[in-house]
C-alpha positions, 0 to 999 in steps of 0.5 A: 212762163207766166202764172195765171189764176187758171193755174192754182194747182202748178203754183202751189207745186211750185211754192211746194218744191221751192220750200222743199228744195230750200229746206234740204239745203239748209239741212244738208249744209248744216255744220257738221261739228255739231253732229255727234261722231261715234269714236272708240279706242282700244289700248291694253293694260296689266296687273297682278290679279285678273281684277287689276289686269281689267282695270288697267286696260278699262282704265287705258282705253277710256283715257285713250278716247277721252284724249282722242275726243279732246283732240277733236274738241269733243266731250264723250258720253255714254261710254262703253268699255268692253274687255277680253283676256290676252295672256296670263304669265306661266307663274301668274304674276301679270294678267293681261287685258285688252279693252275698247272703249266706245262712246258718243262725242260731240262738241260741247255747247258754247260757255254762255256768261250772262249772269252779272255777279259782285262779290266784296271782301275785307283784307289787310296786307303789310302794304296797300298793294298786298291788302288789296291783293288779297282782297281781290283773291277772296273775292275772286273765288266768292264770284267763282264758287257762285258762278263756275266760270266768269269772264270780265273782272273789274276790280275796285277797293277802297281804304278801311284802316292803315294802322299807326306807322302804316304797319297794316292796311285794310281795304274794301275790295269788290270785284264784279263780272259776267258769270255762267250761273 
């Protein structure tokens, strides 16, 4: 069928389907590990008093979801722990608990490192190879503490002192990377 200009209105239903028809493929094929999954899981848990008791269970089931989601790659939020009372000991010396916890998981966001950081540390060592190390340590956590996380290191150093009889060595060590802040 050819399209002619005595036909606006059938053409522009046609380019109207077309991008409905594209639009709802590209929503329905998006990937799903992007979708949050509403996870919970239950476990129970004793102690001496009804507070410990409680604790114990909350405490279980929040570990019980945390490695469930962990197991899916997923990081939960907005986590809800709900609790009832299963059975108290005749003499009263165990309380009982069940609790569910319940919450929000969704994969993480990938770790973005963009931000390049050099850190310089002064060290000594008995020998080269040791002021070096520790040069490279203290430097190592400096980029850290700035940056969270860092990927990339290039370490490089350079000879300050050697002391008579090459007891001691200090060096210059700097190290640099691509860091997440």
């Amino acid at each position: 069928m050819a399209l002619s200009a005595r036909r606006p209105a059938q053409v522009l239903r046609l380019v109207l389907v077309l991008a409905l028809t594209l639009t709802a493929g590209a929503v329905l094929s998006a990937p799903a590990a992007l979708a949050a999954a509403y996870r919970s899981a239950t476990s129970s848990g004793w102690g001496p008093s009804p507070a410990a008791g409680k604790a114990a269970a909350e405490a279980n089931a929040r570990a019980a979801l945390n490695q469930q989601a962990a197991a899916a790659g997923e990081v939960c939020s907005g986590v809800s722990v709900t609790t009832r009372h299963l059975y108290t000991a005749p003499d009263g010396s165990a309380w009982i608990y069940e609790a569910t916890a319940s919450g929000n998981c969704e994969v993480p966001p990938p770790v973005s490192y963009t931000v390049p950081r050099t850190e310089t540390r002064q060290a000594g060592g008995t020998s080269p190879n040791v002021a070096v190390e520790n040069g490279a340590q203290a430097a190592r956590a400096a980029l850290l503490a700035a940056g969270q996380a860092c990927t990339g290191y290039a370490t490089t150093s350079s000879l300050v002192y050697t002391a008579p009889g090459g007891v001691w060595w200090i060096y210059d060590v700097t190290v640099s990377a691509t860091c997440t802040h």
